[in-house]
C-alpha positions as CSV (number, residue, x, y, z in Angstrom):
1,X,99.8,-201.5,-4.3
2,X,101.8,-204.3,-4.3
3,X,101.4,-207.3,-1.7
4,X,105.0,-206.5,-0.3
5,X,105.1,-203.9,2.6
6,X,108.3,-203.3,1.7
7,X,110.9,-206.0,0.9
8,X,113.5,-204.4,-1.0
9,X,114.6,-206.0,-4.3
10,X,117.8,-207.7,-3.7
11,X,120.8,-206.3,-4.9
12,X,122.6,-206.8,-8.1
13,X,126.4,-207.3,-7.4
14,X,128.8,-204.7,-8.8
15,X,130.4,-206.4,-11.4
16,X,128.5,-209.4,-13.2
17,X,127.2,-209.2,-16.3
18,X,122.8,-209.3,-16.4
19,X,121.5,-212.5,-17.0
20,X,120.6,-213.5,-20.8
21,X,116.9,-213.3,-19.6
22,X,117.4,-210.2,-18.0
23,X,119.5,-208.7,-21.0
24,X,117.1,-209.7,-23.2
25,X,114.3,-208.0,-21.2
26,X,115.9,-204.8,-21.1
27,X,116.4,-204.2,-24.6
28,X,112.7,-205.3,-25.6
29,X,111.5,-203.2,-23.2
30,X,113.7,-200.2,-24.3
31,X,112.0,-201.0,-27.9
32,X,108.9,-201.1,-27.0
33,X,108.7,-198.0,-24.6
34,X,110.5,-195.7,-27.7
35,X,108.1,-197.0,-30.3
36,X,104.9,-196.5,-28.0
37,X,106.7,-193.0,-27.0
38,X,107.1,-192.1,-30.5
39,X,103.9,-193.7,-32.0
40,X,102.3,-191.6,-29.2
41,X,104.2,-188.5,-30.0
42,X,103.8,-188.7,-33.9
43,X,100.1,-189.9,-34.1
44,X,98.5,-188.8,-31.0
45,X,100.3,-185.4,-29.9
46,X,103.4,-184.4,-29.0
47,X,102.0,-184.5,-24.7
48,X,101.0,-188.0,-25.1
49,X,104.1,-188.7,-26.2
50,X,106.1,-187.3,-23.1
51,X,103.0,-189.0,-21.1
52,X,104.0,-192.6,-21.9
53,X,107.9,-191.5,-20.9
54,X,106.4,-189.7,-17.4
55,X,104.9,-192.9,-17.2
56,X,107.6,-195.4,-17.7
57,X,109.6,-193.1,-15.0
58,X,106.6,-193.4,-12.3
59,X,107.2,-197.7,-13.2
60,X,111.1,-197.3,-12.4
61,X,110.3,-195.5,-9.2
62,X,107.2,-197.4,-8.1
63,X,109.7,-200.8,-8.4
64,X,113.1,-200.0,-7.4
65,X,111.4,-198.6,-4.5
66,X,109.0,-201.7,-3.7
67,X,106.4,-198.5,-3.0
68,X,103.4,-200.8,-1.8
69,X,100.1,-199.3,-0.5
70,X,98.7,-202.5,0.1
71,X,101.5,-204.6,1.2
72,X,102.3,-201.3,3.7
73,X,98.7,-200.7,5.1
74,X,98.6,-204.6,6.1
75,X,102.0,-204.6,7.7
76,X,101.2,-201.7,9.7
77,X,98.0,-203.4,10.6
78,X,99.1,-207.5,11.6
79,X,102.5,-206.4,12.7
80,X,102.7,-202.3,13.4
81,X,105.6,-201.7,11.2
82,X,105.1,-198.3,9.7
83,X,107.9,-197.5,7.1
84,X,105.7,-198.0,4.0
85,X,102.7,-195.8,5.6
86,X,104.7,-193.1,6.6
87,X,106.4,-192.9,3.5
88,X,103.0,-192.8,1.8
89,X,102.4,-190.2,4.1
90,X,105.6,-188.3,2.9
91,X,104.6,-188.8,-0.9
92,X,100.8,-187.0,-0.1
93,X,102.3,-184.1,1.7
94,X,104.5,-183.6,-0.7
95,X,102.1,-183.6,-3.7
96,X,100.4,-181.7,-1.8
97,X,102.6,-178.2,-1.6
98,X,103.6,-179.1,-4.7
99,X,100.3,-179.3,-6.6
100,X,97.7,-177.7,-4.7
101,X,99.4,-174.0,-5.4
102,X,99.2,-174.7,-9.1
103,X,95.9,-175.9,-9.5
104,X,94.5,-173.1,-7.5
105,X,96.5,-170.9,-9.9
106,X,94.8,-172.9,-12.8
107,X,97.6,-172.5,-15.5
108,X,100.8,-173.2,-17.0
109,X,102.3,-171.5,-19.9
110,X,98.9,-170.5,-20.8
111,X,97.7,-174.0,-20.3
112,X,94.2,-175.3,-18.2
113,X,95.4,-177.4,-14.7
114,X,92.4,-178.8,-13.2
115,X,92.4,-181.1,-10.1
116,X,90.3,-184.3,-9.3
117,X,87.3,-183.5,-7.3
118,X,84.8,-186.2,-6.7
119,X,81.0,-185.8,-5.0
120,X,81.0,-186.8,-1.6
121,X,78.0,-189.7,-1.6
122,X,77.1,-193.6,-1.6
123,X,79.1,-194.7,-4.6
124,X,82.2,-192.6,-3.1
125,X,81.9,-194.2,0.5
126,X,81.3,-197.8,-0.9
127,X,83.3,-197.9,-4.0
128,X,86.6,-197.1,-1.5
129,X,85.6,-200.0,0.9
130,X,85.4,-202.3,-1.9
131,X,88.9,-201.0,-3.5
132,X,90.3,-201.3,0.3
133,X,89.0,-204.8,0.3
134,X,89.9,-205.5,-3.0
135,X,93.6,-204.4,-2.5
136,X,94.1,-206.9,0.3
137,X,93.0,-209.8,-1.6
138,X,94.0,-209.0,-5.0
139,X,97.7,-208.5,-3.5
140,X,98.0,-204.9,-5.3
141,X,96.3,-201.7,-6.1
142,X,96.1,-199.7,-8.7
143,X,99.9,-198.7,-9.7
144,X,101.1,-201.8,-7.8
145,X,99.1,-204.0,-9.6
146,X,100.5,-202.3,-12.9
147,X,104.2,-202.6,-11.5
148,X,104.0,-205.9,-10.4
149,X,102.6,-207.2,-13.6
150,X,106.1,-205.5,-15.7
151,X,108.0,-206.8,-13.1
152,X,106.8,-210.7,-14.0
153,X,104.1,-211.8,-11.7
154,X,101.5,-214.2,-13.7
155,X,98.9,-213.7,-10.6
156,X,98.7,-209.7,-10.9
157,X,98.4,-210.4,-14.4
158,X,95.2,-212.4,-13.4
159,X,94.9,-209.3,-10.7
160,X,95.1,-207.0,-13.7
161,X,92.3,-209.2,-16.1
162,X,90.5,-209.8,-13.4
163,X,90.2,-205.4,-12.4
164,X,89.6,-204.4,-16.2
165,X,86.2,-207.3,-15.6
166,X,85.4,-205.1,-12.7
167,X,86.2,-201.9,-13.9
168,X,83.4,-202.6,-17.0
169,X,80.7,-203.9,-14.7
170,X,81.3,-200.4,-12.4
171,X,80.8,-198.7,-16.0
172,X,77.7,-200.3,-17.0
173,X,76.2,-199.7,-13.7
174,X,77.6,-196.4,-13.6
175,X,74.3,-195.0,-14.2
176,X,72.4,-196.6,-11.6
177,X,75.3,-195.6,-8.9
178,X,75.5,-191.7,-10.3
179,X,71.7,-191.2,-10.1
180,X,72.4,-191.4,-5.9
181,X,72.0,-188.2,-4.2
182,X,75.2,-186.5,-3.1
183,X,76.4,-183.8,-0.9
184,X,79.0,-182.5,-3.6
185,X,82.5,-181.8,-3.8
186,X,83.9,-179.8,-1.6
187,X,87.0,-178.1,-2.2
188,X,89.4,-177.4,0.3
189,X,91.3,-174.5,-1.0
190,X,88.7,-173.2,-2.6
191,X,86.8,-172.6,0.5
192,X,89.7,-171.9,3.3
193,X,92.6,-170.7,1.0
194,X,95.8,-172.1,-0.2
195,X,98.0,-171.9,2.7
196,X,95.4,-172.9,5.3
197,X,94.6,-175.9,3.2
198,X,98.5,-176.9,2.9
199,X,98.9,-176.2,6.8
200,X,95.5,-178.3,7.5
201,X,97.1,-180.7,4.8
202,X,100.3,-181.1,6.2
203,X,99.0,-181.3,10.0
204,X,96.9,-184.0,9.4
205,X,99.5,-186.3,7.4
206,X,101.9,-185.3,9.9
207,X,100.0,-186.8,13.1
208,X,98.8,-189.8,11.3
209,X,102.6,-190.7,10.5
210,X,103.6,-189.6,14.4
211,X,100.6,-191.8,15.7
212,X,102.0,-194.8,13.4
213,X,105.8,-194.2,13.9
214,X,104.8,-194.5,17.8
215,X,102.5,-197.5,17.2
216,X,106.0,-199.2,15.7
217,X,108.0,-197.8,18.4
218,X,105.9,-199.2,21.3
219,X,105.6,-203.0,19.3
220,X,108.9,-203.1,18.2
221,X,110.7,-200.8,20.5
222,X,112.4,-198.8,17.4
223,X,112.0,-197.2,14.2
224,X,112.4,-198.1,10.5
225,X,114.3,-195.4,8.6
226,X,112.6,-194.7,5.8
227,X,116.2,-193.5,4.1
228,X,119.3,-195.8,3.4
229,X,119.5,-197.2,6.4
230,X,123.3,-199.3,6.1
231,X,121.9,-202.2,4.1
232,X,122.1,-202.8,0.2
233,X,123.8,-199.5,-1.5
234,X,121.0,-197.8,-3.2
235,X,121.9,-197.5,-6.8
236,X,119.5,-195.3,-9.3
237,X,119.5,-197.5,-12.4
238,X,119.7,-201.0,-10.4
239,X,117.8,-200.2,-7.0
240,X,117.5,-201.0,-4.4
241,X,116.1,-197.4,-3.8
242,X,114.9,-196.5,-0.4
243,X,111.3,-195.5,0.5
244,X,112.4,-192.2,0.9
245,X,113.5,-191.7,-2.8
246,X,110.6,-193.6,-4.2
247,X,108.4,-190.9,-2.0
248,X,110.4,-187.7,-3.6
249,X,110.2,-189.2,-6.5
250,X,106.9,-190.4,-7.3
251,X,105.7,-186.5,-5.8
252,X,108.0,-185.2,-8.3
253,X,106.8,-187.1,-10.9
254,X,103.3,-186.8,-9.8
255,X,103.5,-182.6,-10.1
256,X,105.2,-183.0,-13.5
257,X,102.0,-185.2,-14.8
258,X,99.9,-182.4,-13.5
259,X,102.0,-180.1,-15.7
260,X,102.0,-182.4,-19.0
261,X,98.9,-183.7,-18.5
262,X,96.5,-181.3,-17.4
263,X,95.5,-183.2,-14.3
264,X,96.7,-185.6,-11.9
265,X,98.5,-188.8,-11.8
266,X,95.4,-191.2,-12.3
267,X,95.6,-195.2,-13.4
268,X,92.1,-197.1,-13.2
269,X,90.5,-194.3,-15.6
270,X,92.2,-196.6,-18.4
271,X,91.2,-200.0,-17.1
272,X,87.8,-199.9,-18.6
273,X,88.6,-198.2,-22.1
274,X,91.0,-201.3,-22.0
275,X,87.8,-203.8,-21.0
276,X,85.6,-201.9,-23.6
277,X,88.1,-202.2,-27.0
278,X,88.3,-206.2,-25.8
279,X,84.8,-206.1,-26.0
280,X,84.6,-204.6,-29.0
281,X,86.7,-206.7,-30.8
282,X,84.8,-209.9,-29.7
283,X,81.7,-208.2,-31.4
284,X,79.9,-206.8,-28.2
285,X,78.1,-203.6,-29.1
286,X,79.5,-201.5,-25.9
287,X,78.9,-198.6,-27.8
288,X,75.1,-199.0,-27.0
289,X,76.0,-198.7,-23.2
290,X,74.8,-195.5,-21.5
291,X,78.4,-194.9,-20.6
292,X,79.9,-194.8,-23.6
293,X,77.2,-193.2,-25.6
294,X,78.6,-189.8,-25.6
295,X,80.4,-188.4,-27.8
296,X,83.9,-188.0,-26.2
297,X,83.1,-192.0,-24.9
298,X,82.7,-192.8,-28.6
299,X,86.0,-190.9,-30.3
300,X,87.8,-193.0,-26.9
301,X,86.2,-196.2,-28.6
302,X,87.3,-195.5,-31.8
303,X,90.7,-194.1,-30.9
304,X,94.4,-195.2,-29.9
305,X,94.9,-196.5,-26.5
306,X,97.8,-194.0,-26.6
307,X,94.9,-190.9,-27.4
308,X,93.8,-191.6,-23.5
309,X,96.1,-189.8,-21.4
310,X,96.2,-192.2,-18.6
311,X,96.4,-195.5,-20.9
312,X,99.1,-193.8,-22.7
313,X,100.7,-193.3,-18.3
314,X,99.5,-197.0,-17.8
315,X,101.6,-198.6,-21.0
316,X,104.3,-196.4,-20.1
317,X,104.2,-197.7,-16.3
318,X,104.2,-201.4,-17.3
319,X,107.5,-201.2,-19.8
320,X,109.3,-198.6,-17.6
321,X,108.3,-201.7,-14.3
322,X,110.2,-203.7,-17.3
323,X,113.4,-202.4,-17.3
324,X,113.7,-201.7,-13.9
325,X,113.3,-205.2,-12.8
326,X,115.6,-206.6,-15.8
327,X,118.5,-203.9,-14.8
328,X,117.8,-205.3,-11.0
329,X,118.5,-208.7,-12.7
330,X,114.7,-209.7,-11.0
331,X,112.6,-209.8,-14.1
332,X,111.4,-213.6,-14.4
333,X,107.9,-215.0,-14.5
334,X,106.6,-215.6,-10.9
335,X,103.8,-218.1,-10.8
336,X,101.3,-218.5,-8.1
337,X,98.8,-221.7,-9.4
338,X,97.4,-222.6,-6.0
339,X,93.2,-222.4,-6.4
340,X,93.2,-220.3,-3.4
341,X,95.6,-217.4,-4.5
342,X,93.8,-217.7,-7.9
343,X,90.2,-217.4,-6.3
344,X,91.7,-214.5,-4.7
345,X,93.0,-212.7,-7.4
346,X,90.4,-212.9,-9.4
347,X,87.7,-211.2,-6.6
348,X,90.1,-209.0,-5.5
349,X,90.8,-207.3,-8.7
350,X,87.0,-207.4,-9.5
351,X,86.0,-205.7,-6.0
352,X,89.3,-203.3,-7.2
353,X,87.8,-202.3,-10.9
354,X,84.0,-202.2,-9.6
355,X,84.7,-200.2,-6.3
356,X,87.3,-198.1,-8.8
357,X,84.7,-196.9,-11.0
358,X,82.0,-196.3,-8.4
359,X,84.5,-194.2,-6.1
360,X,86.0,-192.2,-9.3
361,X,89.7,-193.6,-8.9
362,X,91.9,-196.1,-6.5
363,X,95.0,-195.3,-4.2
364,X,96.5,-193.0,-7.1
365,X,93.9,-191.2,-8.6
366,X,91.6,-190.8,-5.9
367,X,93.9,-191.0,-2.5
368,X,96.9,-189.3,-4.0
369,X,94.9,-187.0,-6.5
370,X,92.2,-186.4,-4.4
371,X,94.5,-184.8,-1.7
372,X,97.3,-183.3,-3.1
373,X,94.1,-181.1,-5.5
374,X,93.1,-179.9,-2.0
375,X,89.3,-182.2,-2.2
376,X,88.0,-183.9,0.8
377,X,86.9,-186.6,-1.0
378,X,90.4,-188.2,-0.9
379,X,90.9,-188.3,3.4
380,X,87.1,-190.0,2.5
381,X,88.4,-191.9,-0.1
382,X,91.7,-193.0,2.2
383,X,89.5,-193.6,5.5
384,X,87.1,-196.1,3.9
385,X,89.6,-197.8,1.6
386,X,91.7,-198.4,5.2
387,X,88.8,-199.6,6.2
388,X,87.6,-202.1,3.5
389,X,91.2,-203.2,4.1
390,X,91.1,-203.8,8.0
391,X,88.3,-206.4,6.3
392,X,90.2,-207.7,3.7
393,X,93.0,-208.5,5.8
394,X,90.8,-210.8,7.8
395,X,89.6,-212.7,5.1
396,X,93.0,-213.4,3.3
397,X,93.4,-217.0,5.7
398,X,90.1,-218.0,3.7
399,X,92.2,-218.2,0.7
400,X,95.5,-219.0,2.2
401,X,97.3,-216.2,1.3
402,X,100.9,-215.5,3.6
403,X,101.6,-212.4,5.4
C-alpha cells in the first residue's frame, strides 16, 4: 500500500473553515461519486451501483487511516516498528471469521458467494515476489496505490500508469505463464472444516503479530497502540482515524463486498480492462489477444468500466480517497520530479501489474482474499510478497528513495 508505515494525516483544527481548494475538492468529488453511483446503478445494475458506494467507503477508510501495507512491511523491516503489520494482521483475522463461514455456506438471500482460490505453482510463487518487490519501489500496492492517487500524489499516478502497463504485459503472457504445471488450489475449509480452519487461521495471524509486537518491544523497548493512543482526536469524517478503526473497518467493509459482490474485495483485476480499453481506443486490436478472446473477455471490451465489478470498486475507491483527503483539508497535488523516484515508479508499478496478473491478485485480492476465503495460496501469496519486499527494500538507495 502506500509508502507511509503509518504517519497519521495531520489534524484539521476544530473550527476553521476548509480551504477553497479543499472545498472545491469535496463537492466535485461528491458529484462525481453520485453520478458514477447512479450511472452504475441505472445502466449497469442496481449491485454495481452500491459497488462503486462500497468502494468509495473502503477509500475513506484506507486514507483517514493511512492503512499502508507497504510503507508498514518496510518499517517493520529497517526499523522493527510493528503497528501497521499487526494491524494488518488484525484486518485478515477478522475477514477471516467473518467471511470464511459464509463462503463455506455458499449463499445469501438465495445468492452464489464464491471465494478466491488460486493454483498453487510457478506464476503464483513468482508473480508475489515481483508484487513484493514492486510494492517497495513503486511506494504503494494495490489499494494504496489507488488511495494515494485520490489523495493527490502525481508519482502514484505514474505508479498507477505505470501498473495498468504491467498489468497488460502479465495478460498477454498469461498464456505462456498458465500453461505451467500446478499443484492446485487447496482449500482450507474445505479439507479440515470451518472452525479448524478459523482456529488454524487465527493461530497463525496471532503468533506472527506476538513475534512482531516482541521484535518492537526488544528494539524500541515498548509498544505502539494500535488504538487512539492520546494524540490527534480521531474524528470519522476528518480523520485522523487510528489503525485500529481502519482494521474493523476495512474487514467490515471487506465481508459486505463479499455480500454485494459475490466475491471478495479485489483491485488489480481492473487494472488491465483499464490498460486494454486505452489500447483500444488508440486502434490496437487487443481483442485478437488470447486473453481476451473469449466471450465474457469480449462483452468486458465492449462494456462500461462500471459493468466490471471491481472497476466499478476501484472508481469508487479513488473519489471516496477524494473526499476524505479534502474533508482532512490534505488534498493538494504532491509532486515528486527527481529522475530517481520517477525511474522507480515507473518499475515498481510495472513489476506490481506483471507479478499481479501472474499471481492472480496483489495485497487485497490475493493476501486479504486469499485468506480470509480459507485458500492456502494467500499465506503463499503473503510469504513471497514479504519476501520480494525484503529485496525491494534493499534496492530503494539505488533510486534514492527516503525511509
Amino acid at each position: 500500500m502506500a509508502s507511509l508505515a503509518h504517519a497519521q494525516p495531520a489534524p484539521v483544527a476544530a473550527g476553521p473553515a476548509m480551504r477553497p481548494l479543499d472545498r472545491t475538492v469535496a463537492i466535485l468529488a461528491l458529484l462525481l461519486l453520485a453520478a458514477a453511483a447512479l450511472y452504475a446503478g441505472n445502466v449497469v445494475s442496481l449491485k454495481n451501483g452500491a459497488l462503486v458506494l462500497v468502494g468509495s467507503l473502503l477509500g475513506v477508510a484506507l486514507y483517514h487511516a493511512a492503512f499502508g501495507f507497504t510503507g508498514g512491511w518496510r518499517a517493520f523491516v529497517t526499523e522493527r516498528r510493528s503497528a501497521s503489520l499487526r494491524a494488518q494482521f488484525l484486518l485478515l483475522a477478522l475477514a477471516t471469521v467473518l467471511m470464511v463461514p459464509v463462503i463455506a455456506w455458499g449463499e445469501v438471500l438465495g445468492r452464489p458467494v464464491n471465494g478466491f482460490t488460486t493454483p498453487i505453482g510457478i506464476p503464483l510463487v513468482a508473480g508475489a515476489f515481483l508484487f513484493g518487490l514492486g510494492m517497495q519501489l513503486g511506494g504503494g500496492c494495490g489499494s494504496g496505490t489507488l488511495f494515494t492517487v485520490g489523495g493527490g500524489s502525481a508519482r502514484m499516478l505514474v505508479t498507477l500508469l505505470a501498473f495498468i502497463a504491467g498489468s497488460m504485459l502479465g495478460v498477454a503472457h498469461a498464456p505462456a505463464w498458465n500453461s505451467l504445471p500446478n499443484l492446485g488450489s487447496f482449500s482450507l475449509w474445505q479439507q479440515f472444516g470451518v472452525l479448524p480452519t478459523l482456529v488454524l487461521s487465527l493461530a497463525a495471524l496471532g503468533g506472527l503479530a506476538y513475534l512482531a509486537a516482541r521484535a518492537e518491544q526488544r528494539r524500541t523497548g515498548k509498544l505502539a497502540p494500535l488504538g487512539w493512543s492520546g494524540g490527534a482526536t480521531p474524528r470519522l469524517l476528518t480523520g485522523p482515524w487510528p489503525l485500529l478503526w481502519g482494521a474493523v473497518a476495512l474487514a467490515l467493509l471487506s465481508l459486505l463486498t463479499l455480500l454485494v459482490a459475490g466475491h471478495p474485495w479485489g483491485i488489480t483485476g481492473a487494472f488491465a480492462l483499464w490498460g486494454a480499453k486505452g489500447l483500444a481506443a488508440l486502434g490496437v486490436d487487443v481483442a485478437a489477444w488470447d486473453s481476451w478472446s473469449g466471450a465474457g473477455a469480449r462483452a468486458q471490451l465492449e462494456g462500461s468500466l462500471f459493468a466490471h465489478p471491481i472497476s466499478a470498486m476501484d472508481i469508487g475507491l479513488i473519489l471516496g480517497a477524494m473526499i476524505a483527503a479534502s474533508l482532512a483539508g490534505r488534498f493538494g497535488p504532491k509532486v515528486d520530479l527527481r529522475l530517481g523516484s520517477l525511474a522507480a515508479a515507473v518499475l515498481g508499478g510495472l513489476l506490481m501489474g506483471y507479478g499481479a496478473r501472474m499471481s492472480s491478485g496483489c495485497n487485497i485480492g490475493a493476501l486479504l482474499g486469499g485468506i480470509a476465503s480459507g485458500s492456502l495460496h494467500g499465506w503463499i501469496w503473503f510469504a513471497m510478497a514479504f519476501l520480494g519486499s525484503l529485496v525491494g527494500i534493499r534496492l530503494r538507495p539505488l533510486f534514492r528513495l527516503n525511509g
